[in-house]
Structures are given as structure tokens and as C-alpha cells.
N, C-alpha and C positions, 0 to 999 in steps of 0.2 A: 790125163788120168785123174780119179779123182777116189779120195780114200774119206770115211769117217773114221775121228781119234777123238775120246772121251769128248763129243758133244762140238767137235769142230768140225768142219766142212774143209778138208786142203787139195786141190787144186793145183795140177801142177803138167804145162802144157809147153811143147817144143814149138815156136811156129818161126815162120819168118817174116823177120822184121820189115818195114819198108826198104829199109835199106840193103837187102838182100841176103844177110846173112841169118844165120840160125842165133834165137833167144827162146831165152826157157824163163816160163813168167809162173810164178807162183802167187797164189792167197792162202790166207787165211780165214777161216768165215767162223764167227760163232755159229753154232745152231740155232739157240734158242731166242736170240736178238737181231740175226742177221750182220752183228759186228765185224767190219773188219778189222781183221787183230796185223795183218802184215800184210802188204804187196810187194813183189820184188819182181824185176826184170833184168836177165841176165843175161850178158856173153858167156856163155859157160858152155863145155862142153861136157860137164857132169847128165848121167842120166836119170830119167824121172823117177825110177824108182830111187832108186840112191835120196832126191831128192824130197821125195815125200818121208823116206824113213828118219832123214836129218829134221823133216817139221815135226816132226811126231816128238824128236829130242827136246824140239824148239818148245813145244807146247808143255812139256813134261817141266822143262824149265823155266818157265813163264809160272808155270802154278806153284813150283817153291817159290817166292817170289814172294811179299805180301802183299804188292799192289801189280798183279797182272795185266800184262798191257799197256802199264800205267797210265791206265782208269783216271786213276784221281788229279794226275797231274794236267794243269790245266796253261 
């Protein structure tokens, strides 16, 4: 499933791993740069909405923040 949030791209899909079980793999994508801001792959048995509306928190908090993403850290 895939949602746009203020200018991000998140992504967020059940499938099965090689290893035969269920993961839930999420991005993050900037819009406007194509950045990726987070990848994650999980054993979870959380669902994808659930989990897109926790990225939505994620992004919210990333932008109080004064280095999002952290960008600058190198």
C-alpha cells in the first residue's frame, strides 16, 4: 500500500520472505529528491495500515527535529 505525507512517498508491503514467512517492509521516499529517508523489514505481525499511519508520526517527528534525517551528519 502506498500513501503520500507532506511530500513523502511511504510504502508499506506484506510479502513473504525467502524464508517462508510473512515480513512487512517499509520506505520512506522524499518526493522531491527521491531520498531515501528509512527502510525497514520486519517480522511483525502489525498491519499496513497501522503501519503507514505510525510513518506518518515518524515523518511528523523527523521534521521537529533540526536536522531531518540527519542530513548533515556525515
Amino acid at each position: 500500500m502506498r500513501a503520500h505525507y507532506r511530500g513523502y512517498q511511504i510504502d508499506v508491503r506484506r510479502e513473504t520472505c525467502m524464508g517462508g514467512w510473512s515480513m512487512l517492509y517499509t520506505t520512506i521516499m522524499r518526493e522531491s529528491d527521491g531520498y531515501i529517508c528509512e527502510e525497514l523489514a520486519e517480522d511483525s505481525e502489525e498491519r499496513v495500515r497501522d503501519q503507514i499511519q505510525y510513518m506518518k508520526e515518524r515523518i511528523d517527528a523527523e521534521h521537529e527535529t533540526s536536522d531531518p534525517w540527519t542530513e548533515g551528519v556525515q
